[in-house]
DSSP file (Angstrom, degrees, kcal/mol; ACC not computed):
  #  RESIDUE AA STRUCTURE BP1 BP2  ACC     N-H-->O    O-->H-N    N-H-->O    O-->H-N    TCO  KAPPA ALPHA  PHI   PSI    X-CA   Y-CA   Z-CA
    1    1 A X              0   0    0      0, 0.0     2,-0.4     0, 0.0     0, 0.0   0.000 360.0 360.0 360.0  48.1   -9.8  -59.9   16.6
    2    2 A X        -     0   0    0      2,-0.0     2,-0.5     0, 0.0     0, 0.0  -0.884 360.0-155.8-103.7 127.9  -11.4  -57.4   14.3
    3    3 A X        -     0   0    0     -2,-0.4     2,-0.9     0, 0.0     0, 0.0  -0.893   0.2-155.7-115.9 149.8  -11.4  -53.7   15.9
    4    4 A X        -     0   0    0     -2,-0.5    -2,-0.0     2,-0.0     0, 0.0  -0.614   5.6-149.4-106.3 129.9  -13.8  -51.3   14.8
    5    5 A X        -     0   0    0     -2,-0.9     2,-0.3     1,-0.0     0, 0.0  -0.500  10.5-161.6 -82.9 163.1  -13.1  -47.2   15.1
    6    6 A X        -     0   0    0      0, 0.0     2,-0.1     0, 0.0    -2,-0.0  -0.917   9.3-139.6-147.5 142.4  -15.7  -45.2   15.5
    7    7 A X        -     0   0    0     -2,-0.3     2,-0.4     1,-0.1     3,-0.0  -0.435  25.2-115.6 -85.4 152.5  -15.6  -41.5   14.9
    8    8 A X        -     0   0    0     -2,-0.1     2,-0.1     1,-0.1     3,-0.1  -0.720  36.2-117.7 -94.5 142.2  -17.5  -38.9   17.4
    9    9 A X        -     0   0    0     -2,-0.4     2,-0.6     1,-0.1    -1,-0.1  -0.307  39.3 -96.4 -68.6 154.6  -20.3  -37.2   15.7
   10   10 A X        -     0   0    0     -2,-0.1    -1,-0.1    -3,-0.0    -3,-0.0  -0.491  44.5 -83.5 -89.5 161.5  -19.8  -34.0   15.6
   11   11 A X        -     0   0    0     -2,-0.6    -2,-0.0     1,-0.1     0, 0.0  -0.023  31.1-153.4  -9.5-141.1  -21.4  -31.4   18.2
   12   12 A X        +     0   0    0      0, 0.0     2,-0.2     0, 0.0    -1,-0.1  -0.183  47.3 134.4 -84.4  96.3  -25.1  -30.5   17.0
   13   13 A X  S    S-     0   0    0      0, 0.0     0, 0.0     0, 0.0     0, 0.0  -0.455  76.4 -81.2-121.2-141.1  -25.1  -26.6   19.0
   14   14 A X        -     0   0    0     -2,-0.2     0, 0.0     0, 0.0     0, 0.0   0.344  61.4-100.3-100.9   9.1  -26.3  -23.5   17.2
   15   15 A X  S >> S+     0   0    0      3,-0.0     4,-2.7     4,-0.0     3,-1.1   0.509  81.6 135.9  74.2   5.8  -23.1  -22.8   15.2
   16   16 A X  H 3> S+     0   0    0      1,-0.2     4,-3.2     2,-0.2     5,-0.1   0.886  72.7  53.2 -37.8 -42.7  -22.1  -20.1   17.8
   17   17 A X  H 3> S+     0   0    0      2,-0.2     4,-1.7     1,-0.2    -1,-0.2   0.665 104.5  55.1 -91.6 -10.7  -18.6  -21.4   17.8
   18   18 A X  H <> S+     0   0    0     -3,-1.1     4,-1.6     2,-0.2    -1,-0.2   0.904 107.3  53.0 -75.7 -47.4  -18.5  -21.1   13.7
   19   19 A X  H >X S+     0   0    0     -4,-2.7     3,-1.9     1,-0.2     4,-1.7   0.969 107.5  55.8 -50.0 -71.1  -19.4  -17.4   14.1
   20   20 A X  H 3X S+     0   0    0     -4,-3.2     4,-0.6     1,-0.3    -1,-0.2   0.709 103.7  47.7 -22.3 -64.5  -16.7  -17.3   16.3
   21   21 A X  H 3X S+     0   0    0     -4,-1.7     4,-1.0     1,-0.2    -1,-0.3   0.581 105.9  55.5 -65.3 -19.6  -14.2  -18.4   14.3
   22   22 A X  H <X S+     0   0    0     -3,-1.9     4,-1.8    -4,-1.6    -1,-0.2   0.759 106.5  48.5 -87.8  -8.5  -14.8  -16.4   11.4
   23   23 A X  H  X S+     0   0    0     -4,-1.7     4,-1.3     2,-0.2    -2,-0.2   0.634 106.8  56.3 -86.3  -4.3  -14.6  -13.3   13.0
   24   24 A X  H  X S+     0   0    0     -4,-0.6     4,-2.0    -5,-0.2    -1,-0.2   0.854 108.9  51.8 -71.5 -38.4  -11.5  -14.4   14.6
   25   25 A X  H  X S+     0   0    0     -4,-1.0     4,-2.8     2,-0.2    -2,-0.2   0.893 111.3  43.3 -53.8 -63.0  -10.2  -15.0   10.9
   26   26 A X  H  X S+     0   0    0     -4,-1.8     4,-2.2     2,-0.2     5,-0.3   0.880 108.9  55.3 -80.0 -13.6  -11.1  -11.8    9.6
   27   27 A X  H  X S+     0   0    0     -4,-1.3     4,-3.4     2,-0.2     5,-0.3   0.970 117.1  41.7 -50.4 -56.8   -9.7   -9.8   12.9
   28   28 A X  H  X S+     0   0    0     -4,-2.0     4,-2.5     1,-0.2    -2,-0.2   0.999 119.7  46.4 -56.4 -53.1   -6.2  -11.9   11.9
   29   29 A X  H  < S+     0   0    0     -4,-2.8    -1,-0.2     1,-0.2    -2,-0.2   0.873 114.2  42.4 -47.3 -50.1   -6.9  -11.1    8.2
   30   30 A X  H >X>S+     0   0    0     -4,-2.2     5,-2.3     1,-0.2     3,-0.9   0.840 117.8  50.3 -99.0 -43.6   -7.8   -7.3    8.7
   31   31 A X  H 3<5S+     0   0    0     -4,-3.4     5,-0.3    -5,-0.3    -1,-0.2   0.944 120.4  32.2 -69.9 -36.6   -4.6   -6.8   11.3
   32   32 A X  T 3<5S+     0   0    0     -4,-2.5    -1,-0.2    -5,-0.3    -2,-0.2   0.117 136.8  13.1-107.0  21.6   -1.9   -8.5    9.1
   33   33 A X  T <45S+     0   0    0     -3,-0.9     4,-0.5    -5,-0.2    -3,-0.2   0.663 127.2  31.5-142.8 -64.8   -3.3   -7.4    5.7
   34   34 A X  T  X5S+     0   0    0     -4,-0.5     4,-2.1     2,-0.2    -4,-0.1   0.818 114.2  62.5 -94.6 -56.1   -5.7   -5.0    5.1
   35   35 A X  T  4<S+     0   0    0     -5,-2.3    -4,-0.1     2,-0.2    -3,-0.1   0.816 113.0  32.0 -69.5 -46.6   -4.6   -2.9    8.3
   36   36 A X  T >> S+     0   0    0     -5,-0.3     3,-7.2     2,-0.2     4,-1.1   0.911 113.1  64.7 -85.2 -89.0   -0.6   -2.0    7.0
   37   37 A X  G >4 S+     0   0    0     -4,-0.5     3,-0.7     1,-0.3     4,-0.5   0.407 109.6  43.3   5.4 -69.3   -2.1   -1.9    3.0
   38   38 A X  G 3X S+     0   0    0     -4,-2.1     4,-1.0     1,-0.2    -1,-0.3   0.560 114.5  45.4 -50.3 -30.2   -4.1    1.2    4.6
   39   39 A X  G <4 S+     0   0    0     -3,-7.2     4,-0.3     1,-0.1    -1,-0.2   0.583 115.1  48.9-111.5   8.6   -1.2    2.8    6.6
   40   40 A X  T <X S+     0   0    0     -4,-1.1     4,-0.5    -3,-0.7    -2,-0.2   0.506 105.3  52.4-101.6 -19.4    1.0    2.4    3.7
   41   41 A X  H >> S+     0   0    0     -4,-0.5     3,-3.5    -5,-0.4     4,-2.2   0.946 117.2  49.6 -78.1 -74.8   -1.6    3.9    1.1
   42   42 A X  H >X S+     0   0    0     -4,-1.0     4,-1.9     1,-0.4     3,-0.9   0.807 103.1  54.3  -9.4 -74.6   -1.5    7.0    4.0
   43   43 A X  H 3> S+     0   0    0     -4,-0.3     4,-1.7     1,-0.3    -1,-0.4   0.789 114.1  40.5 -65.9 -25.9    1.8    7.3    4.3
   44   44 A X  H <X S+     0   0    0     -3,-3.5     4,-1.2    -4,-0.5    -1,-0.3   0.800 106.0  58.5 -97.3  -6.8    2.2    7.9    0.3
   45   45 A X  H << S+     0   0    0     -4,-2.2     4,-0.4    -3,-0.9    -1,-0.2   0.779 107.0  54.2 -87.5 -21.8   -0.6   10.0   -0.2
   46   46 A X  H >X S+     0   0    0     -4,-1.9     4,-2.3     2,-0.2     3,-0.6   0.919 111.5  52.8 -42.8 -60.2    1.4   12.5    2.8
   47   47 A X  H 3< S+     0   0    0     -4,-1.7    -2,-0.2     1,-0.3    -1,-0.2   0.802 105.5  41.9 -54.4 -42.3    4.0   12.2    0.6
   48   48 A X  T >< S+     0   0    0     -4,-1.2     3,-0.6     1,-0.2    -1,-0.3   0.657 114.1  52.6 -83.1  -9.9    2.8   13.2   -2.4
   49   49 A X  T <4 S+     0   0    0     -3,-0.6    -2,-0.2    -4,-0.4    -1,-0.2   0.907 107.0  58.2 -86.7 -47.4    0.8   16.0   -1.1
   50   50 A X  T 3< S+     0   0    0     -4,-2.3    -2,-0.2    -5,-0.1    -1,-0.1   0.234  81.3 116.8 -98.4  25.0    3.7   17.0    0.4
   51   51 A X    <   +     0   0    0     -3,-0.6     2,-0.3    -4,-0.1    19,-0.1   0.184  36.5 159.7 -54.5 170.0    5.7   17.3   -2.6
   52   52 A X    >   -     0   0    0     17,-0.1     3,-0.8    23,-0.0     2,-0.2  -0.927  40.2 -39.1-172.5-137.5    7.3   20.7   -3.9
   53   53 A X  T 3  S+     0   0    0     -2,-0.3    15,-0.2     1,-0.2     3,-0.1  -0.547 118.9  14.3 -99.0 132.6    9.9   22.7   -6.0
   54   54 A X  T 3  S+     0   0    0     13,-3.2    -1,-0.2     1,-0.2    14,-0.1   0.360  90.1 128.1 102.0 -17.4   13.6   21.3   -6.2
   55   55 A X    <   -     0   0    0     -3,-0.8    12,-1.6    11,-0.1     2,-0.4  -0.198  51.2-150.6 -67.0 160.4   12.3   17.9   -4.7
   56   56 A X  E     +A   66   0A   0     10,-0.2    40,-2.2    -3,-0.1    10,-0.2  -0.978  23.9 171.1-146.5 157.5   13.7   15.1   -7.2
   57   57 A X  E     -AB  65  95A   0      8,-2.6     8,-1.8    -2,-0.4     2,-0.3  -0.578  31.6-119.2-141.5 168.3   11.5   11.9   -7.5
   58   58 A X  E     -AB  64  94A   0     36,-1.1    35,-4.9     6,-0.2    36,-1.4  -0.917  26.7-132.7-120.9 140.6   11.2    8.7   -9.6
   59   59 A X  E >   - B   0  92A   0      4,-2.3     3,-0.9    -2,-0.3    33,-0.2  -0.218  31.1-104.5 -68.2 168.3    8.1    8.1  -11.4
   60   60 A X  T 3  S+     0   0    0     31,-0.6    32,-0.1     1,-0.2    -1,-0.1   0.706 122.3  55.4 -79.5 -15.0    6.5    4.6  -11.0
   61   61 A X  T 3  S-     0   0    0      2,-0.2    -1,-0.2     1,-0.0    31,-0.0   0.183 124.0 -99.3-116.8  48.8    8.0    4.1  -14.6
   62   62 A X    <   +     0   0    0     -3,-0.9     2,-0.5     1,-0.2    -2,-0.1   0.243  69.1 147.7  93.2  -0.1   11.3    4.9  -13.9
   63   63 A X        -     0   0    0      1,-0.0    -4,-2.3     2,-0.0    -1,-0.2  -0.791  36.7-142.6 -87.9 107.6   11.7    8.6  -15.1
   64   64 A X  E     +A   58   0A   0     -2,-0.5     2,-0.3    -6,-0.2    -6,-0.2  -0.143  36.6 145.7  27.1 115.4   14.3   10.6  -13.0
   65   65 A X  E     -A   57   0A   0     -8,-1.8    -8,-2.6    -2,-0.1     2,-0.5  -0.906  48.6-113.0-172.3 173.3   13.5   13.8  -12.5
   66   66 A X  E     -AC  56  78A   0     12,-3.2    12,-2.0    -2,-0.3   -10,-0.2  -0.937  39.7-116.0-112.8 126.9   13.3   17.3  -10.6
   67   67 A X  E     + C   0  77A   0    -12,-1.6   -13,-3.2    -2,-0.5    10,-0.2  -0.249  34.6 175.1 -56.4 118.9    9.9   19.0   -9.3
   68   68 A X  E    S-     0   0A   0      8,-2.8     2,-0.2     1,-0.4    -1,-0.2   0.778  70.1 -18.9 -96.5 -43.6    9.9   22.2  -11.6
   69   69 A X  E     -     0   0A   0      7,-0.5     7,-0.7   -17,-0.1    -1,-0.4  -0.899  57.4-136.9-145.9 179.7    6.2   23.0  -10.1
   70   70 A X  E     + C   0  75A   0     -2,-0.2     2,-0.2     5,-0.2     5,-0.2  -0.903  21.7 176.5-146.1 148.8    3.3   21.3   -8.3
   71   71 A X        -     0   0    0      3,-1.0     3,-0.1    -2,-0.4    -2,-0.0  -0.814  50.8 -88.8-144.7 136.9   -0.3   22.1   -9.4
   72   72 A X  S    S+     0   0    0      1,-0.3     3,-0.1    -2,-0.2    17,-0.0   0.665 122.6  24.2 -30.7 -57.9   -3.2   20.1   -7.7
   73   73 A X  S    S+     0   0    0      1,-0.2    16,-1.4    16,-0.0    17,-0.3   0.878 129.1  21.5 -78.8 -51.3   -3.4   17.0   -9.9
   74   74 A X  E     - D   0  88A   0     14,-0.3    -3,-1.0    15,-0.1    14,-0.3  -0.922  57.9-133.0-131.4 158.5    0.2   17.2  -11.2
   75   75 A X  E     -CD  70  87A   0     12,-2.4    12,-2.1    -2,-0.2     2,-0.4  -0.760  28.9-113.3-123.6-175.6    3.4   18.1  -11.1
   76   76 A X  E     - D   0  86A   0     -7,-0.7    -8,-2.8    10,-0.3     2,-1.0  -0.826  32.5-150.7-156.0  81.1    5.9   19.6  -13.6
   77   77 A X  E     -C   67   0A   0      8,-3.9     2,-0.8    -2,-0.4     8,-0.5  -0.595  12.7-170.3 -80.4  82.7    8.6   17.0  -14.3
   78   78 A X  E     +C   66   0A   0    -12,-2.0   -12,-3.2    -2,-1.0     6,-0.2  -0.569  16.7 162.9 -90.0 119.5   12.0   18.6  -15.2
   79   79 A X        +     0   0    0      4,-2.8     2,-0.2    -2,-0.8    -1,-0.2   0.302  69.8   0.4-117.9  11.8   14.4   15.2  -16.5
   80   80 A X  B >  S-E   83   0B   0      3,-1.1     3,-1.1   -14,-0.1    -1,-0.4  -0.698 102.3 -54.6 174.9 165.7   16.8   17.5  -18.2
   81   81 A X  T 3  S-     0   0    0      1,-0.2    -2,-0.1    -2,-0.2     3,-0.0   0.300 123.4 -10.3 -27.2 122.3   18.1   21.0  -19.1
   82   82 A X  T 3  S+     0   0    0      1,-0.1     2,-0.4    -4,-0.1    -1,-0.2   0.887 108.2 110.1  62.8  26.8   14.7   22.5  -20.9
   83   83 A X  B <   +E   80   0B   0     -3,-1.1    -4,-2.8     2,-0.0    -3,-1.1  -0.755  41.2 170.1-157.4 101.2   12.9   19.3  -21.1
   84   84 A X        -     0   0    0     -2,-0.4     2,-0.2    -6,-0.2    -6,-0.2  -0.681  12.0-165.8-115.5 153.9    9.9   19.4  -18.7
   85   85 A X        -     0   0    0     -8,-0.5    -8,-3.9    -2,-0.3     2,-0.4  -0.906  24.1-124.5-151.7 132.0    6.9   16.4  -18.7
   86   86 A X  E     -D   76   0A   0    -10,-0.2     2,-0.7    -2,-0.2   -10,-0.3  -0.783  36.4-171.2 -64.4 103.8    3.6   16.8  -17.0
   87   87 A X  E     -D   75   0A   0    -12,-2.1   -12,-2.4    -2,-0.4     5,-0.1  -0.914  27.1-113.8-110.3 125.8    3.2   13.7  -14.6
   88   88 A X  E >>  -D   74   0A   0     -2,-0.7     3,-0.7   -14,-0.3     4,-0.6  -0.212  26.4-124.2  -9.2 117.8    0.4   12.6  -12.6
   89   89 A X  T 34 S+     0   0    0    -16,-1.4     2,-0.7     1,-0.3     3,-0.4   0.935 109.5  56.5 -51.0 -39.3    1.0   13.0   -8.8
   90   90 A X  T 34 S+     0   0    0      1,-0.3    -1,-0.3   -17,-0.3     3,-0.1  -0.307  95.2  63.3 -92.9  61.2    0.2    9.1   -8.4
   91   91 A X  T <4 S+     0   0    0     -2,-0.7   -31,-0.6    -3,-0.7    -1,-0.3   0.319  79.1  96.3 -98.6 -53.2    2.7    8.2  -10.7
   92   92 A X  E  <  -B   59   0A   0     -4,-0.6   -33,-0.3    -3,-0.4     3,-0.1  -0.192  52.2-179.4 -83.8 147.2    5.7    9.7   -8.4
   93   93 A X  E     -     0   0A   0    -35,-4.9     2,-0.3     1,-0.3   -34,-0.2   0.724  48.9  -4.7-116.3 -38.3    6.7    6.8   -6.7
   94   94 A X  E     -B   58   0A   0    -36,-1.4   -36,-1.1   -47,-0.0     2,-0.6  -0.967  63.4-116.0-148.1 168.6    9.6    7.5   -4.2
   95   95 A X  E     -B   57   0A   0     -2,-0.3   -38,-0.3   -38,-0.3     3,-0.1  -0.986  22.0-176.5-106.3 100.3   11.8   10.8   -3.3
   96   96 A X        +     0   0    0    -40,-2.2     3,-0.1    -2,-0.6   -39,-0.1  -0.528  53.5 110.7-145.9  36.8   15.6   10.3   -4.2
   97   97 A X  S    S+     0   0    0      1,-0.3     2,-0.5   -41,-0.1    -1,-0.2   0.869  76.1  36.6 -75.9 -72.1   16.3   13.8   -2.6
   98   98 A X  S    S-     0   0    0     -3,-0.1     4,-0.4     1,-0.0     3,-0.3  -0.859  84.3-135.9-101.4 122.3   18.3   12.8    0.5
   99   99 A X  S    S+     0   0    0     -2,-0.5    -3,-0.0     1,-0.2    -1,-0.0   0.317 103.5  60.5 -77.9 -11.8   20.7    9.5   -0.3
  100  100 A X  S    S+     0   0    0      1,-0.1    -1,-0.2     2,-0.1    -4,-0.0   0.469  90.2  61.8-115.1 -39.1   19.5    7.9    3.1
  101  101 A X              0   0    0     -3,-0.3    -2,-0.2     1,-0.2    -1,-0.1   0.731 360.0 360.0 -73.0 -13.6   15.6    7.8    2.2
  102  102 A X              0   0    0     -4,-0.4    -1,-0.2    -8,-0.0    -2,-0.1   0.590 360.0 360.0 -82.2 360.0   16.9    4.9   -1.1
C-alpha cells in the first residue's frame, strides 16, 4: 500500500512563454514604478522653472524663505530682513505660498 507521486516534467517548448512573462513583468514594473517616478520628476521640474519674485519656498533642507530673484541655475534666497542666500533651484523643494498647496 505504498503510493508513489510522480511530478509532470516540465513542458520542453522554445521558451516563448518565458519571453512572455518577462515582458509582462517589466510592463507591470515600468506602469506602477518607473512610469509616476517620471511624471513626478516632470511635475517638479515645471515647478521650479516656474518659480519667480515674492514666491516663498522650502529648501530640501528645511530653510524658509522668499524668492528675492531667479537667475537660470539659482535663485536668490531671502530668509530674513537683509539676509539673502544663493540656493540651487534643485534644492527648492515645495511652494508654501498659498496655505492649501501644504
Amino acid at each position: 500500500m505504498f503510493t508513489l507521486l510522480q511530478t509532470a516534467a516540465p513542458a520542453q517548448g522554445s521558451g516563448l512563454s518565458m519571453w512572455i512573462m518577462l515582458a509582462l513583468i517589466f510592463i507591470v514594473m515600468w506602469f506602477f514604478m518607473i512610469r509616476p517616478q517620471r511624471k513626478q520628476q516632470k511635475e517638479m521640474e515645471n515647478f521650479r522653472n516656474s518659480l519667480k519674485n515674492g514666491d516663498k519656498v522650502v529648501t530640501i533642507g528645511g530653510i524658509y524663505g522668499t524668492i528675492a530673484e531667479v537667475k537660470d541655475n539659482y535663485v536668490l534666497l531671502e530668509v530674513d530682513k537683509d539676509v539673502k542666500i544663493r540656493v540651487n533651484k534643485q534644492a527648492i523643494q515645495k511652494d508654501y505660498t498659498d496655505p492649501a498647496r501644504q
